[in-house]
C-alpha positions in Angstrom: -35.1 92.6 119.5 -33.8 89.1 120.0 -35.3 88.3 116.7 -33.7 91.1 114.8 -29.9 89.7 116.2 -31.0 86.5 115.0 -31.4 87.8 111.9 -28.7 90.2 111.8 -26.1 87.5 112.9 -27.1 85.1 110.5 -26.9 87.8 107.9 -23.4 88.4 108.8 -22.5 84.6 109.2 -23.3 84.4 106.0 -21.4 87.1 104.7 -18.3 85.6 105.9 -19.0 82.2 104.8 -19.4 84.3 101.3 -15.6 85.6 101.9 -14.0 82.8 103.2 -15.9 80.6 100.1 -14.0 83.1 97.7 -10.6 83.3 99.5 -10.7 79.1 99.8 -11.6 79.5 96.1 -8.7 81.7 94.9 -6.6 79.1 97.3 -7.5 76.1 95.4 -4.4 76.3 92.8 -1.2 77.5 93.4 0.8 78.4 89.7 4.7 79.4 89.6 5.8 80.7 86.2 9.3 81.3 84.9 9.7 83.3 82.2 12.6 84.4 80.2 12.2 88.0 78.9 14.6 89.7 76.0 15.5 92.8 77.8 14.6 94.6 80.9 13.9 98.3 82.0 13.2 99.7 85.7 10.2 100.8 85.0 7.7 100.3 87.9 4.1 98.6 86.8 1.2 101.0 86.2 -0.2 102.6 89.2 -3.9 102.1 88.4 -5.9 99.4 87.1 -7.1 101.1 84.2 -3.6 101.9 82.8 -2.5 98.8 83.5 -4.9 97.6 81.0 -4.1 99.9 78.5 -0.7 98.7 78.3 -1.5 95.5 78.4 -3.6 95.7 74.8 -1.1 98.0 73.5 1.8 94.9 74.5 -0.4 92.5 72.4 -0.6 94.6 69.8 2.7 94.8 69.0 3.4 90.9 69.5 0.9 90.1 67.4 2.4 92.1 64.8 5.5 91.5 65.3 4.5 87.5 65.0 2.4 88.2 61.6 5.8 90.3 60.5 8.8 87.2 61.3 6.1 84.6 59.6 5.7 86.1 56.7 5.5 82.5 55.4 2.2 81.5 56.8 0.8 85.5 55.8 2.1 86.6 52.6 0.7 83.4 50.5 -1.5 85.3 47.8 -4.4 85.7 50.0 -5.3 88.6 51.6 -5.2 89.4 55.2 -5.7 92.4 57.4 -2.2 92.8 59.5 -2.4 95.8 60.7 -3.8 95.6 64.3 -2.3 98.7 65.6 -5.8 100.3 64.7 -8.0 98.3 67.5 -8.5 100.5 70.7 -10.9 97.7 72.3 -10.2 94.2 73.5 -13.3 93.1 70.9 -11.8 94.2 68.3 -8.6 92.8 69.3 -9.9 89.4 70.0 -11.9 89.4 66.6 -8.9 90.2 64.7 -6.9 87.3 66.9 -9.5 84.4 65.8 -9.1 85.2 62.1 -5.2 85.1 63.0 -5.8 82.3 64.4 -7.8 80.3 61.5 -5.3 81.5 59.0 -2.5 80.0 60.7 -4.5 76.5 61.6 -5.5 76.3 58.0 -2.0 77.1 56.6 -0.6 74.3 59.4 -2.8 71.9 57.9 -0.6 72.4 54.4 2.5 72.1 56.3 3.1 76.0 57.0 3.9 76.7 60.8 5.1 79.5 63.0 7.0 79.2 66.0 5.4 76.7 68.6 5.5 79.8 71.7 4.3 82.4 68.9 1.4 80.0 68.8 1.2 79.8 73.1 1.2 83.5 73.2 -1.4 84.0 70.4 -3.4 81.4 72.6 -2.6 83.3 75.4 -3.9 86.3 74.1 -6.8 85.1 72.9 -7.3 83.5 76.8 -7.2 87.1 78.6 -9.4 88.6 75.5 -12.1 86.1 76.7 -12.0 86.7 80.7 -12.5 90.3 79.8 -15.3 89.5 77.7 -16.9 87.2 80.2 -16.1 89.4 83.2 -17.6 92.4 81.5 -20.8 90.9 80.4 -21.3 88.6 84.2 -24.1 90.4 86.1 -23.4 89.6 89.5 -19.6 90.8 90.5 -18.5 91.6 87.1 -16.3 94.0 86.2 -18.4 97.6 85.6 -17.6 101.2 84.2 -18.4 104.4 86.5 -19.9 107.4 85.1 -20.0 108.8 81.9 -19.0 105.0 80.6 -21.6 102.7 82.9 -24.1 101.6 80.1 -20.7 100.1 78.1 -18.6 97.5 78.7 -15.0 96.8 79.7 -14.7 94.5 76.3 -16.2 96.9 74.0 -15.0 100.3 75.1 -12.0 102.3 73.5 -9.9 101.9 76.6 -7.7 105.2 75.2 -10.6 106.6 77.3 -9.1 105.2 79.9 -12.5 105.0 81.9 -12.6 104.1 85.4 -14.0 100.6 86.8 -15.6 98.8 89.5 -13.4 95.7 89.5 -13.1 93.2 92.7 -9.9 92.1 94.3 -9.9 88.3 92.3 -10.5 89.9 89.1 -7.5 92.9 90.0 -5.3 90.0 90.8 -5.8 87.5 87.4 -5.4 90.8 85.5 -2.1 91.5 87.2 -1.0 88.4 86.6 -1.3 88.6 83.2 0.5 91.8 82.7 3.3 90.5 84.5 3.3 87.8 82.3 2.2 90.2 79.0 4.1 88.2 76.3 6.8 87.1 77.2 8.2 83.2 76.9 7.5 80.8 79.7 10.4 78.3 79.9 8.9 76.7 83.1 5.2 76.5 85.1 4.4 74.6 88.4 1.0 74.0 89.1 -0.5 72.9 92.8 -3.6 71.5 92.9 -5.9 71.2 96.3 -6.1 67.8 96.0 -2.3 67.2 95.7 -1.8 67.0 92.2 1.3 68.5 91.0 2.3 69.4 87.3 5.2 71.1 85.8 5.7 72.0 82.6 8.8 72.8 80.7 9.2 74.5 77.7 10.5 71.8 75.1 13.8 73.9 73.5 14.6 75.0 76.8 14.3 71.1 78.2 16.6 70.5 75.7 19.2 73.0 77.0 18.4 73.9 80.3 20.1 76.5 82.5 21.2 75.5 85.8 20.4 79.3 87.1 16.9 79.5 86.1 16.1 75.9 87.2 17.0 76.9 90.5 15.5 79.6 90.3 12.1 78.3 89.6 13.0 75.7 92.3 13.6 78.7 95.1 10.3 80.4 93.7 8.3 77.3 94.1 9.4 76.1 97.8 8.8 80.4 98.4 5.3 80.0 97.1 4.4 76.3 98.6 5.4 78.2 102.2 3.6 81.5 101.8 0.3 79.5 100.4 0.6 77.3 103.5 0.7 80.1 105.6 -2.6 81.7 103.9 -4.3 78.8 104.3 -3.7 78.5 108.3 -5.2 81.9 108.4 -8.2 81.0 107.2 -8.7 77.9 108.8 -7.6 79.7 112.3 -10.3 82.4 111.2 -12.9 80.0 110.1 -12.8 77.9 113.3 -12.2 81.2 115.6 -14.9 82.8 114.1 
């Protein structure tokens, strides 16, 4: 019997070495973004994961097509390319379509034909969240999995009009959150924390160049907010790990 508490204690030692590991983890950078959106509804986010992503790939659809529309410069040269990318119900198909974007618009740079530098960011950015989904759908330990009648596809490939349910943790809820709140809108300013100390902001170069006073301190207020609520977390878990 003593054995088996042993065991049974070690198991669960373990365990919450494994959760503290992951909330240290998810501690390790802090990131405040400021973003400047073009108009604004009170419309409350999506209720479920699952919608949430739908509307997420239905936002980049449009952005992307609106970016191909206002540079028409770097598209409509004599060459032929696909711009209609209201068709794709998948992030795969998204994201394939988004790297031949992306190669048409490097080459025609290279000739001295650009688009808008944060048309470029958000195509990147895009392309960034196409890729976690990609990578989180095909990881076999903790990755994100379809329930029943959808569990022998994946979260990249399926047509999310479906709008099939998932097993999804809380880290991988929380990035994907954060990128629908961020969807495609323009970030003017971003603060980023590092656990070792290392600080870096980044400011959006037109907006450096005519800065508001109002969002500035804004992103100042959100950043001390942050800095205090991230110290906070991480006295929790250091009076949990040494309570424990």
């Amino acid at each position: 019997m003593g054995l088996f508490n042993r065991n049974r204690t070690s198991k669960e030692v373990r365990k919450k070495e494994h959760v503290f590991s992951k909330m240290l983890d998810d501690l390790t950078t802090l990131e405040i973004n400021t973003i400047i959106k073009d108009g604004m509804t009170a419309s409350v986010p999506p209720e479920n994961i699952e919608r949430t992503l739908k509307d997420l790939l239905e936002r980049y659809k449009d952005r992307i097509g609106l970016i191909v529309y206002n540079n028409s410069h770097v598209f409509d040269t004599g060459v032929d390319f696909d711009t209609d990318f209201s068709r794709h119900k998948s992030f795969k198909g998204l994201y394939e379509h988004l790297i031949k974007c992306k190669e048409r618009i490097d080459a025609m740079g290279r000739e001295g034909l650009r688009i808008d530098d944060t048309d470029y960011s958000r195509i990147n950015r895009m392309l960034s969240f196409c890729r976690f989904i990609q990578e989180r759908s095909e990881s076999t330990q903790h990755g994100i999995r379809l329930r029943e009648p959808y569990e022998n596809e994946t979260l990249y490939e399926i047509d999310l009009t479906k709008e099939p349910r998932m097993i999804i943790d809380t880290r991988d809820m929380v990035r994907i959150n954060r990128f629908y709140d961020l969807g495609v809108e323009r970030i003017v300013m971003q603060t980023r924390f590092g656990i070792d100390g290392d600080v870096v902001t980044r400011i959006e170069e037109d907006f450096s160049n005519k800065p508001k006073q109002l969002v500035t301190n804004i992103h100042e207020a959100h950043t001390n907010m942050s800095v205090n609520y991230w110290k906070s977390l991480i006295d929790i878990v250091k009076g949990i790990v040494f309570h424990a």
